[in-house]
C-alpha positions as a Python dict, from the first residue, in 0.01 Angstrom:
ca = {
    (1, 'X'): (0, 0, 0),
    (2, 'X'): (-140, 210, 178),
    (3, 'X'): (-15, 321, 537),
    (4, 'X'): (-185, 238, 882),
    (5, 'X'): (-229, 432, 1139),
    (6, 'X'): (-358, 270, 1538),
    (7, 'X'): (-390, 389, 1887),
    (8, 'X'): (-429, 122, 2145),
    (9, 'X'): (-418, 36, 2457),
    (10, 'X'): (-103, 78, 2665),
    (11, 'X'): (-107, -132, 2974),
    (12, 'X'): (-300, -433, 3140),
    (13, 'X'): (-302, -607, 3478),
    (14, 'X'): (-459, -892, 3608),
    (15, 'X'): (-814, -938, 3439),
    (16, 'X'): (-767, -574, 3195),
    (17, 'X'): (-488, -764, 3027),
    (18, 'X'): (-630, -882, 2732),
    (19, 'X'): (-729, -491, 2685),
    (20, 'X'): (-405, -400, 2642),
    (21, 'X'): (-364, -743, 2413),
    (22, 'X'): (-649, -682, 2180),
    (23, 'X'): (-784, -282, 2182),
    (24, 'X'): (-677, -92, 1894),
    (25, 'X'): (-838, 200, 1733),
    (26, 'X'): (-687, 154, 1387),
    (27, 'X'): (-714, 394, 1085),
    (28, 'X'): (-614, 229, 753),
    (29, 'X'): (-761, 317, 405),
    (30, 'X'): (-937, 577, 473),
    (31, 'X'): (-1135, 361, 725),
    (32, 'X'): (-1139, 345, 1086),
    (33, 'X'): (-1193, 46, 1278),
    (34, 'X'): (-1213, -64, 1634),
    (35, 'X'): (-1030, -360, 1754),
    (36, 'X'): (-1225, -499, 2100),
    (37, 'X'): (-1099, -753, 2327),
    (38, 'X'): (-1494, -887, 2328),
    (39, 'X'): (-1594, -872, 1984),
    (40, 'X'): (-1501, -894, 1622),
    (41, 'X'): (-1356, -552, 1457),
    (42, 'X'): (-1604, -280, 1431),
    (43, 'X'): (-1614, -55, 1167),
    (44, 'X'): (-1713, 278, 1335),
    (45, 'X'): (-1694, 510, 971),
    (46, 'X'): (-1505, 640, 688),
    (47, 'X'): (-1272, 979, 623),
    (48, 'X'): (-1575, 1061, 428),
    (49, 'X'): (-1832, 996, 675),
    (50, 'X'): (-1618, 1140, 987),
    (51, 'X'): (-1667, 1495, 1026),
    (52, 'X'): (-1520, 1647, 1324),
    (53, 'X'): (-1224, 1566, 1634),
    (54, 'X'): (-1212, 1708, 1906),
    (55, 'X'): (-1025, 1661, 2243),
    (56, 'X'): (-1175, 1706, 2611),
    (57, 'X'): (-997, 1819, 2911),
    (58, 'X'): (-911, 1504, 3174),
    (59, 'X'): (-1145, 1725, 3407),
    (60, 'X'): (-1470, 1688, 3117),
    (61, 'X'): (-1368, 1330, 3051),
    (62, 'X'): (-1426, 1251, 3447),
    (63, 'X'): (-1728, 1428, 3410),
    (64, 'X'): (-1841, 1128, 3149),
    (65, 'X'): (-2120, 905, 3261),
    (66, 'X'): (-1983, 594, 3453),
    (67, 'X'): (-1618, 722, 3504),
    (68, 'X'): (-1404, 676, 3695),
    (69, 'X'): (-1412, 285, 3625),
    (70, 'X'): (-1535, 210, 3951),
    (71, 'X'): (-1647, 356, 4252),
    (72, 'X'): (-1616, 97, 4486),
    (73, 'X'): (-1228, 41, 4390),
    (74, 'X'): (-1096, 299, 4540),
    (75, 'X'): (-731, 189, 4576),
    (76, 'X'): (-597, 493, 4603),
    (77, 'X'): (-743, 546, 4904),
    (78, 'X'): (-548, 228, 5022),
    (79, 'X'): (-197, 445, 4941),
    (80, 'X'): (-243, 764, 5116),
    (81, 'X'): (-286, 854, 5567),
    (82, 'X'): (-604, 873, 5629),
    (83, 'X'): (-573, 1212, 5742),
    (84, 'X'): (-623, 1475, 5449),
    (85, 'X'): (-761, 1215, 5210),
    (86, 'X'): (-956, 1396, 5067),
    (87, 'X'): (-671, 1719, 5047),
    (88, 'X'): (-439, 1436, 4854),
    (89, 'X'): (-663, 1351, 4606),
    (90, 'X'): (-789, 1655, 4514),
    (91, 'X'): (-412, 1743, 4496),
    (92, 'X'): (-373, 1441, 4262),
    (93, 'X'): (-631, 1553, 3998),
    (94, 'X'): (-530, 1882, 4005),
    (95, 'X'): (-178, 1740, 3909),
    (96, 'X'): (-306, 1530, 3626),
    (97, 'X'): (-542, 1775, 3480),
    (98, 'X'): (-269, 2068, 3477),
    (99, 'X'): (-16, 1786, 3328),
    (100, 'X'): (-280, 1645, 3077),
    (101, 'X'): (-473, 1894, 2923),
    (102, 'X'): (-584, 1630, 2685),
    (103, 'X'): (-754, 1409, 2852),
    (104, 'X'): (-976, 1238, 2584),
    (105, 'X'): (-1002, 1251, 2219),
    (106, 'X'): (-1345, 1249, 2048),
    (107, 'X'): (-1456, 1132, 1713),
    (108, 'X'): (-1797, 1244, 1550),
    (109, 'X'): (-1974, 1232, 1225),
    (110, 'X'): (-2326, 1398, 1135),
    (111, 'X'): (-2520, 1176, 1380),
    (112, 'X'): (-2261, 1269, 1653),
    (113, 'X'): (-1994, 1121, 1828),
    (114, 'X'): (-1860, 764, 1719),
    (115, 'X'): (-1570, 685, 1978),
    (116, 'X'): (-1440, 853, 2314),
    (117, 'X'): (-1080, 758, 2365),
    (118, 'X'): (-973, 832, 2728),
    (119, 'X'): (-612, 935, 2619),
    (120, 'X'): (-444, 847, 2974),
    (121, 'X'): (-526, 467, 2897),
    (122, 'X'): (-347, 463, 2592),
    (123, 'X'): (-3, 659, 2635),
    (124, 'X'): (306, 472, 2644),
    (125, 'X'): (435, 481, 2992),
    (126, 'X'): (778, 696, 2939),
    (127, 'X'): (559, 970, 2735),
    (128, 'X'): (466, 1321, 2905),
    (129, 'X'): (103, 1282, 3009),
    (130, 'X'): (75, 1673, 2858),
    (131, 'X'): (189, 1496, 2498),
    (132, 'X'): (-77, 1260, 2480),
    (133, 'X'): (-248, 1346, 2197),
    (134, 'X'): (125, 1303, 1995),
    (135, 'X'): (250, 1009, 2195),
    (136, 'X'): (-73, 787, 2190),
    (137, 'X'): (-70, 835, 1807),
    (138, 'X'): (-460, 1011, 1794),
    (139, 'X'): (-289, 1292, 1616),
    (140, 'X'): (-127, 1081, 1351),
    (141, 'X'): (-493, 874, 1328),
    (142, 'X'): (-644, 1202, 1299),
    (143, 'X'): (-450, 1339, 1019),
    (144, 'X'): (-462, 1008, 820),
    (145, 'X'): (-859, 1042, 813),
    (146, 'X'): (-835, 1397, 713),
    (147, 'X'): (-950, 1584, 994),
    (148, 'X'): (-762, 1854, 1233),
    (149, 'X'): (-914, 1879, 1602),
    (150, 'X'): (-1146, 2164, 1671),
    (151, 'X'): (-1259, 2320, 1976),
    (152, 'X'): (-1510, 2061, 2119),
    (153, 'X'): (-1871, 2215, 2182),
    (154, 'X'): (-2006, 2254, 2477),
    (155, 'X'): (-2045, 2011, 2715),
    (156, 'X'): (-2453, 2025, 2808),
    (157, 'X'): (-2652, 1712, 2913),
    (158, 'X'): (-2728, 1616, 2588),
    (159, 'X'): (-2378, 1585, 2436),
    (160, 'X'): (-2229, 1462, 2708),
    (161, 'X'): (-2492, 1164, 2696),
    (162, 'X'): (-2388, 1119, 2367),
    (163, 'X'): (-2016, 1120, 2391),
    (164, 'X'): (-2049, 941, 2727),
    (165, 'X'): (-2263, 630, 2543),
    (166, 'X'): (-1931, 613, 2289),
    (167, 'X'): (-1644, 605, 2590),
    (168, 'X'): (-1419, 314, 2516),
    (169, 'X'): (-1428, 97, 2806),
    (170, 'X'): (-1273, -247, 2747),
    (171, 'X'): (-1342, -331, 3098),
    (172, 'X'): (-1679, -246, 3067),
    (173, 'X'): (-1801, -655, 3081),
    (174, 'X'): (-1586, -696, 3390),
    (175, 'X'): (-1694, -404, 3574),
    (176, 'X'): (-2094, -488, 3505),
    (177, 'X'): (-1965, -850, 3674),
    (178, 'X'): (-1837, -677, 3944),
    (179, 'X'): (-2185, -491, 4035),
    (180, 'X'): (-2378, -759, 4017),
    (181, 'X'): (-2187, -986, 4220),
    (182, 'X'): (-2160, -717, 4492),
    (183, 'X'): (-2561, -681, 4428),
    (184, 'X'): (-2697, -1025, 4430),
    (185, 'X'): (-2442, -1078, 4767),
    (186, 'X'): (-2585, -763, 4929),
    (187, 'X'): (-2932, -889, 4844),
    (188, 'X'): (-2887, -1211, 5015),
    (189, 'X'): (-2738, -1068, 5343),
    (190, 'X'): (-3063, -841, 5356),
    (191, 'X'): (-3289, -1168, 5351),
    (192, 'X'): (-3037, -1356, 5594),
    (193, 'X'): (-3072, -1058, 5836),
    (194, 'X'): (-3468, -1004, 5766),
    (195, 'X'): (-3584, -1387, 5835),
    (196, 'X'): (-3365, -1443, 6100),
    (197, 'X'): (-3495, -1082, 6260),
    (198, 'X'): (-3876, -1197, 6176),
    (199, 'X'): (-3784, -1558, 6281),
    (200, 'X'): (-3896, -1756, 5962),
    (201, 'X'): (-3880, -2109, 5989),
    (202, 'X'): (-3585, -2271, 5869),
    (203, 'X'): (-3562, -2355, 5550),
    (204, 'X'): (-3808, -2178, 5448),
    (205, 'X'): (-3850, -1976, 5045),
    (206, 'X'): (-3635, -1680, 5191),
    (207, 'X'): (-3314, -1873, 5342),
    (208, 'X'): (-3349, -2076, 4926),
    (209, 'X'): (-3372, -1776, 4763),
    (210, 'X'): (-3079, -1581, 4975),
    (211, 'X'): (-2848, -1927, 4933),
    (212, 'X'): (-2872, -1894, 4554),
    (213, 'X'): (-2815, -1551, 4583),
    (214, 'X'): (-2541, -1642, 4768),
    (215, 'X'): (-2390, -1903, 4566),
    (216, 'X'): (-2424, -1721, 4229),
    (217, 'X'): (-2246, -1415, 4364),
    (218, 'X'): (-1968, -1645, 4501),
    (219, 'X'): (-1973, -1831, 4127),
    (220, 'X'): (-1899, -1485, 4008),
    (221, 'X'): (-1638, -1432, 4200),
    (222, 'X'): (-1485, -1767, 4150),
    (223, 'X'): (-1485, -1709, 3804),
    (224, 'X'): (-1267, -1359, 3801),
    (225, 'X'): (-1026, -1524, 4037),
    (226, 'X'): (-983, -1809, 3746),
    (227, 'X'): (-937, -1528, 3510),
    (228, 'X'): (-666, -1367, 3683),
    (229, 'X'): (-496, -1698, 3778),
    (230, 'X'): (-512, -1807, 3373),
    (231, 'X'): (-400, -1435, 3266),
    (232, 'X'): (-105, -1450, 3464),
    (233, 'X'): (14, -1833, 3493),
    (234, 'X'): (42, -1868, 3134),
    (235, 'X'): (303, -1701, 2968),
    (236, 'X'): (261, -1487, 2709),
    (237, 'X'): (310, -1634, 2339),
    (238, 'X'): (583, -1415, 2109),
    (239, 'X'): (368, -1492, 1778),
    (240, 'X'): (654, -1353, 1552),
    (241, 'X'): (844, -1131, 1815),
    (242, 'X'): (1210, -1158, 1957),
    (243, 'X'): (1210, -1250, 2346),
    (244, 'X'): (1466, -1100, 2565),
    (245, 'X'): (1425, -1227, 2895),
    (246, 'X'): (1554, -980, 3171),
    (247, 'X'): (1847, -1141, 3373),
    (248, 'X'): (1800, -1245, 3681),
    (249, 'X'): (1452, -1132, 3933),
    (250, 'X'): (1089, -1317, 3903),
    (251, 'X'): (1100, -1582, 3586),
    (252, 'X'): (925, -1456, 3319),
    (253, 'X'): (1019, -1085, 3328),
    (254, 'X'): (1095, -1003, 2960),
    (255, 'X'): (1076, -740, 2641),
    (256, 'X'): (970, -905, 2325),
    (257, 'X'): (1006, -746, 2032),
    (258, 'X'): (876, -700, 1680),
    (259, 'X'): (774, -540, 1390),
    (260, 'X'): (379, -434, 1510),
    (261, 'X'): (422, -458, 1859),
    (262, 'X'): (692, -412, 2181),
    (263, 'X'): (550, -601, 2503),
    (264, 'X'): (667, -531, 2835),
    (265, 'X'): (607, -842, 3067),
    (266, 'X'): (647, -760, 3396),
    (267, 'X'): (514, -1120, 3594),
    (268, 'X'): (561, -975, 3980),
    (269, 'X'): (258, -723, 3869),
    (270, 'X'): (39, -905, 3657),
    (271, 'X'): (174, -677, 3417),
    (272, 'X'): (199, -630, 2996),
    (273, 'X'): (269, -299, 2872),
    (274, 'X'): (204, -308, 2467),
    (275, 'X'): (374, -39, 2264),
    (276, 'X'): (323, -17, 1857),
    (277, 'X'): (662, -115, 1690),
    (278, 'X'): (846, 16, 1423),
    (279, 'X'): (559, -65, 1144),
    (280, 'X'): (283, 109, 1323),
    (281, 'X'): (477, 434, 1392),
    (282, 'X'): (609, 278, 1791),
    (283, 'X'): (963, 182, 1873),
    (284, 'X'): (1205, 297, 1625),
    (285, 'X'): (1519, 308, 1822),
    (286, 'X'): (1677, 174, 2147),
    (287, 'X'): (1916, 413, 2297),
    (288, 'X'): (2214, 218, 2540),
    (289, 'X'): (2329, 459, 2794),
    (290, 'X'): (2531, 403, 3094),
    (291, 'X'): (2187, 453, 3339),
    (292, 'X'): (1900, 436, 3140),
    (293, 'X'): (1792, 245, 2797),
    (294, 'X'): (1552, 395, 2641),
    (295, 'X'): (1290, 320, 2387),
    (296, 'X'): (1209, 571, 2122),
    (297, 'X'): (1046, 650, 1859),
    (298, 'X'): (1119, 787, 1473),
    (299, 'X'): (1099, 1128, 1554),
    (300, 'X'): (1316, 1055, 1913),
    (301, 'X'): (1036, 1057, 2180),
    (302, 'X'): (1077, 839, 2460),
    (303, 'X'): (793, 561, 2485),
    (304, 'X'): (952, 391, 2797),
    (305, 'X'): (1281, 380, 3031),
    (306, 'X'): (1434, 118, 3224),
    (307, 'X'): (1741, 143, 3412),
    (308, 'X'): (2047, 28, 3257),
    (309, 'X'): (2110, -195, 3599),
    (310, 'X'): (1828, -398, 3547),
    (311, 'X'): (1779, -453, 3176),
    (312, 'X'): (2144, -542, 3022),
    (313, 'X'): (2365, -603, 3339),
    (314, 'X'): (2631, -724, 3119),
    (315, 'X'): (2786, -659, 2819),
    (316, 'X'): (2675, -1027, 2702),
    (317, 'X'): (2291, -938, 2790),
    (318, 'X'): (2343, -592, 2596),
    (319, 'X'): (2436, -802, 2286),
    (320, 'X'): (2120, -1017, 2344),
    (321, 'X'): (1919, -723, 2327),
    (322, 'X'): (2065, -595, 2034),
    (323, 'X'): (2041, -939, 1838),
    (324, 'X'): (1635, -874, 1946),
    (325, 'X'): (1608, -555, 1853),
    (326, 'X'): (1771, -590, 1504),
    (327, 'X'): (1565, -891, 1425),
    (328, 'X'): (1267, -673, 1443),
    (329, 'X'): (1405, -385, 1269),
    (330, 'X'): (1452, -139, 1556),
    (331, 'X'): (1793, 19, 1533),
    (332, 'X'): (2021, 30, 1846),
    (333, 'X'): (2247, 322, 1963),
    (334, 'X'): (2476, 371, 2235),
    (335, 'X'): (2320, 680, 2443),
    (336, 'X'): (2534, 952, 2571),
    (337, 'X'): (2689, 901, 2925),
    (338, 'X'): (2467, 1200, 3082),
    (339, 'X'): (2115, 1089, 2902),
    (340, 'X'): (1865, 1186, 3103),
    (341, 'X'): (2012, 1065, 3387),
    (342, 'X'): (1781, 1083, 3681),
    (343, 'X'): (1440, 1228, 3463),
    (344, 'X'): (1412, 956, 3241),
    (345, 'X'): (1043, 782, 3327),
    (346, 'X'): (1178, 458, 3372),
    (347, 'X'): (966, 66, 3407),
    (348, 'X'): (1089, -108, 3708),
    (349, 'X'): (1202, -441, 3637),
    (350, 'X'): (1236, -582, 3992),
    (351, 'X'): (968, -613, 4229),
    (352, 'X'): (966, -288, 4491),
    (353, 'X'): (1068, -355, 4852),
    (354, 'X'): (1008, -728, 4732),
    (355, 'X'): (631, -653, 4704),
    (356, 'X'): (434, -800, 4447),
    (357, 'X'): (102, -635, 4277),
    (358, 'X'): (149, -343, 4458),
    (359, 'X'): (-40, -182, 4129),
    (360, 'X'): (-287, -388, 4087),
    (361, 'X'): (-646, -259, 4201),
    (362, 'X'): (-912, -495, 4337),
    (363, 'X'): (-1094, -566, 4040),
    (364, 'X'): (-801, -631, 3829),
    (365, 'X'): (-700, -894, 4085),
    (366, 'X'): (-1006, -1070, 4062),
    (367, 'X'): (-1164, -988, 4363),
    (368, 'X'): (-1407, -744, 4169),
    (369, 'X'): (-1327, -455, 4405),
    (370, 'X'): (-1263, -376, 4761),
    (371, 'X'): (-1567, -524, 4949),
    (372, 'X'): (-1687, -854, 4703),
    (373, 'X'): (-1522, -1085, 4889),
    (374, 'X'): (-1619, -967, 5235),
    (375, 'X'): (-1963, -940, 5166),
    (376, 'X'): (-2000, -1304, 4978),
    (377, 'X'): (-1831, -1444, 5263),
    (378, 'X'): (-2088, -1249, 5504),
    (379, 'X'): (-2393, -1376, 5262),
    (380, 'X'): (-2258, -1769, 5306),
    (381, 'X'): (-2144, -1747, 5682),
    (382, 'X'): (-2517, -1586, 5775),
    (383, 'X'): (-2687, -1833, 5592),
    (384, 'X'): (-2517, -2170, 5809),
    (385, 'X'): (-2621, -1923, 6160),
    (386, 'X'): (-3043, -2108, 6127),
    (387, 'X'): (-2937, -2427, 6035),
    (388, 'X'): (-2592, -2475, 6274),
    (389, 'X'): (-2778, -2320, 6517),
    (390, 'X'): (-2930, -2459, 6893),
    (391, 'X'): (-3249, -2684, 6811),
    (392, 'X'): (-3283, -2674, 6445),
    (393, 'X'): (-3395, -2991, 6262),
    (394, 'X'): (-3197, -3027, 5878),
    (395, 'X'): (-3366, -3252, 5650),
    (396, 'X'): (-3244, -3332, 5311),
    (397, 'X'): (-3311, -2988, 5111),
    (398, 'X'): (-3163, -2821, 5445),
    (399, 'X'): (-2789, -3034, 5430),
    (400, 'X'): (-2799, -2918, 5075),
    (401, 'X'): (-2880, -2540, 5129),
    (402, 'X'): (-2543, -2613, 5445),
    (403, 'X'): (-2342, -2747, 5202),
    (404, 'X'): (-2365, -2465, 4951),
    (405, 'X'): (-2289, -2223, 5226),
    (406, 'X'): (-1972, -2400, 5382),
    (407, 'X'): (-1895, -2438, 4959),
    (408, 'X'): (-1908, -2019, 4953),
    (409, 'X'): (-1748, -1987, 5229),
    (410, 'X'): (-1434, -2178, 5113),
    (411, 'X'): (-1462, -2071, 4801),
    (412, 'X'): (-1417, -1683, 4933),
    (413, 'X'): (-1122, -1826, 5167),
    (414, 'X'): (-940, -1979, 4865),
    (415, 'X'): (-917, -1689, 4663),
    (416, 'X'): (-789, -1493, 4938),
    (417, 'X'): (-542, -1749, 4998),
    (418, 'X'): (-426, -1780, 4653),
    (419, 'X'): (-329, -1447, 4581),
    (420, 'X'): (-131, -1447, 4883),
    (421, 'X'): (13, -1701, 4731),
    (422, 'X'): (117, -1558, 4472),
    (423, 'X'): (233, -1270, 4637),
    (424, 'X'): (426, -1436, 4875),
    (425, 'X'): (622, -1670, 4578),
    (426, 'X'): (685, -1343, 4338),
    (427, 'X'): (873, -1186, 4668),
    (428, 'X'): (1044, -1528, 4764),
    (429, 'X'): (1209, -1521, 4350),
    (430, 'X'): (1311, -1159, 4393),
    (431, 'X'): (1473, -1256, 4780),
    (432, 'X'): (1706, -1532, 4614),
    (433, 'X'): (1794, -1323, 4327),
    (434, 'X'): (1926, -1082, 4577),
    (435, 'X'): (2082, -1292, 4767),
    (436, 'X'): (2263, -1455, 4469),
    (437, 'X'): (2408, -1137, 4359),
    (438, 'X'): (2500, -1041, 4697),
    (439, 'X'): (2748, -1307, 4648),
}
């Protein structure tokens, strides 16, 4: 039999879960395959027809067409002062580029490159970022098609069209949503403004054709928000693996385990972090140690951290994780008393400060980035200022083209409402679990 290999991808929240559910990049009999969340398995070549790896720098992988992921989600400007904004995130990428070296692993064979893997997107969370190309597995796939990485060539306009055209992007359906809600809304607000500013009769073509506009971008964005709301309502199905549900914070916090695959479920963040089990080369080994538990794998690399406080409280929740853990094969040791104490990378299992999605960006929450929502609310509202206004005569076709509007309108307010929602209920779980152990 022979012996598979995979990378895939690490973590998901809100609407790039099923990314981190479905993506794998899997080598196995001398074939590699790609794994989508949107289609069927791909066959992308053979160890014969594969000729050359290569990695690329985080700074040459940024240098990609269409990345970052979206320019119009800038959420980490949301995190910093305003002041020096710039200064910080300069600082930032400096950081990651000195820490990851690696930022992206290429495939090619004699027509060029078949895949770009963006290596930060599939590390395992308690991994160095400057031991990605180990960590992720892409050295291990590498090897087991026969190939050792080279020195790249040089980045010009023409290969970097060609490696850019190959960069996985799982999001990639969601973020082409995104843009054309934000377009067909801008679009409509133009119109709005331009026949109110030329004085067109109302309802004329131009108030029809900017309330569809309207209406479809607010569809859109009705639709993500139903994503995110079915991604993170329904609980994730174990399909073979052991459940260990952490004790006590939001319901539904939990580390399943099994032989292919150990999911991290964090609710409070929209949040599953997938790591390859013992099978594919992932978790071999859970270490017990007085402040961290750690995750490991064969060769003793940590994959992820969580502190001992928060996973296995007790000594009865430490034998529930072990009962886990040995049904899927993954051998448990107690750690030493001084592991790591205070470096480990560790998951938080608790909401922070009682905040919930604190990690999530705009898109992934379903309000397809920062300024969606404002502007589909500005598209409807404009539209109701002709016919609402002093004077003006609404026929049938009119009362339709005002109920579509007020319709947008409270579409946009609904989906604002519900995620505060759903913020405000993952904080009220953590506040009574706090208060109940305070006791």
């Amino acid at each position: 039999m022979t012996e598979t290999h995979q990378v895939s991808w690490a973590t998901g929240r809100g609407l790039s879960i099923p990314a981190a559910r479905h993506v794998r990049l899997v080598a196995d009999g001398g074939e590699l395959w790609l794994h989508d969340s949107d289609a069927e398995p791909r066959l992308l070549g053979t160890a014969a027809s594969l000729t050359r790896a290569h990695p690329r720098t985080h700074s040459e992988l940024r240098s990609l067409r269409r990345w970052p992921a979206d320019p119009a989600d800038e959420s980490l400007l949301r995190q910093v002062p305003a002041s020096g904004v710039v200064r910080r995130i300069e600082a930032e990428r400096d950081r990651q580029e000195a820490l990851a070296p690696s930022g992206a692993l290429v495939l090619s064979g004699p027509d060029g490159p078949v895949i770009t893997v963006p290596l930060l997107d599939v590390v395992p969370p308690g991994a160095p970022a400057s031991d990605a190309l180990r960590a992720s597995g892409a050295a291990a796939l590498v090897r087991a098609l026969g190939l050792t990485l080279q020195e790249g060539p040089p980045l010009d306009r023409t290969q970097r069209a060609a490696e850019s055209r190959v960069l996985l992007r799982p999001q990639r359906r969601q973020l082409r949503l995104a843009r054309l809600v934000w377009t067909m809304a801008v679009v409509s607000v133009v119109i709005v403004l331009v026949a109110l500013q030329a004085g067109v009769d109302w309802p004329a073509w131009p108030h029809a054709v900017a309330c569809l506009l309207a209406v479809a971008a607010t569809a859109g964005l009705v639709r993500s928000r139903l994503a995110f709301r079915r991604l993170t309502r329904t609980p994730l199905e174990a399909a073979g693996r052991s459940v260990y549900d952490v004790p006590g914070g939001v319901a539904g916090t939990q580390v399943q385990f099994g032989h292919d695959d150990v999911v991290i479920v964090r609710p409070y963040e929209a949040q599953e972090i997938w790591l390859r089990g013992p099978a594919t080369g992932g978790v071999a080994l859970v270490e017990l140690g007085a402040a961290q538990v750690h995750l490991r794998d064969a060769e003793g690399a940590l994959l992820a951290g969580f502190d001992t406080a928060e996973l296995v409280p007790a000594t009865a929740d430490a034998d529930r994780l072990r009962a886990c853990c040995e049904t899927a094969g993954i051998e448990v040791t107690a750690g030493r008393l001084d592991a790591e104490v205070g470096t480990g990378a560790t998951t938080p299992l608790r909401p922070i400060d009682g905040r919930a999605g604190w990690e999530l960006t705009e898109r992934e929450s379903g309000a397809l980035g920062l300024s969606v929502p404002i502007v589909c609310g500005l598209a409807a509202v404009l539209g109701l200022v002709a016919p609402l206004g002093p004077g003006a005569k609404v026929d049938a076709f009119g009362w339709l083209l005002v109920a579509a509007g007020v319709a947008c309108v409270l579409a946009v307010l609904w989906g604002a409402v519900s995620q505060q929602r759903w913020r405000r209920s993952v904080g009220r779980d953590h506040g009574q679990y706090e208060q109940e152990r305070a006791r």
